[in-house]
C-alpha angles and dihedrals in degrees: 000000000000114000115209105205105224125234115255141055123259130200102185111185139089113308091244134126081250091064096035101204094174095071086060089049088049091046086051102045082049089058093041086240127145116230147190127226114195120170126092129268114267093158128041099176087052081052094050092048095061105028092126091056101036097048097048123142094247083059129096125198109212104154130207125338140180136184118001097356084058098049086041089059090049094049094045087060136099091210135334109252102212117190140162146181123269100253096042122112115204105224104186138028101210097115090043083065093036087062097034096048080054097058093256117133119215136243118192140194110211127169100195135023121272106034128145096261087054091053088045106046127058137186089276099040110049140328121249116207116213115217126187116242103237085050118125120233102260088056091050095046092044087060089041084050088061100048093057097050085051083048096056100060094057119112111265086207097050093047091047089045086051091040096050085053100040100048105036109172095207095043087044091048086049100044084056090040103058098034120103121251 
């Protein structure tokens, strides 16, 4: 089965400080490049700090999603742009393996070694920018910037081939299911 990558970025994840969509947005805008966000509100205030950039005319609010219209986002999409704040630990995977098992190669934002993204992507899957700390955001968001354009040239069939092996729901669900409390 060919897989077409689709044409746009995606950041899929709460609207929060902890998630830091805006860095995405500014990566995008950077690039030229239009992008969804899909995810609910959680913070408003977060919302209202960063309203120029956010509503921006290269951004797309899509809201929250779930099941095929999900999936559907993730496919559409040229890569899944994945951020978060500093101070933010990942704890699960799982949309790392939602984007991958569509074709869509990841481009994530880390600020230290060993995170989820990094555990979930590969060389052949997706490209995980590494910003300092005490970074700004326009730093952050220019090496975000640079991950996404190496995203972008990765092989939509490959990363759907790796992600179908890497994030098997049935494996996943029997793994859980037979380990010990």
């Amino acid at each position: 089965m060919s897989v077409l990558p689709g044409r746009d970025l995606v950041w899929l994840g709460r609207i929060d400080e902890e998630k830091a969509p805006h860095l995405a947005v500014r990566a995008a805008q950077l690039l030229g490049r239009r992008i969804s966000i899909v995810g609910p509100v959680f913070d408003t205030d977060y919302l209202r700090r960063h309203q120029a950039l956010l509503s921006a005319d290269h951004v797309t609010w899509v809201g929250e999603l779930g099941g095929a219209a999900k999936t559907a986002a993730f496919s559409n999409a040229a890569a899944f742009v994945y951020t978060c704040s500093r101070t933010y630990v990942e704890a699960g995977a799982a949309v790392f393996g939602e984007s991958l098992r569509a074709g869509t190669p990841v481009a994530a934002l880390c600020w230290r070694q060993g995170t989820c993204a990094e555990a979930a992507i590969c060389d052949a899957t997706g490209v995980s920018a590494y910003a300092n700390p005490h970074s700004d955001d326009e730093e952050a968001a220019q090496a975000l910037a640079v991950a996404i354009e190496q995203a972008l040239s990765l092989d939509a069939t490959t990363v759907q081939e790796i992600g179908f092996q890497r994030f098997d729901p049935a494996r996943h669900f029997r793994v859980l299911a037979t380990s010990p409390c």
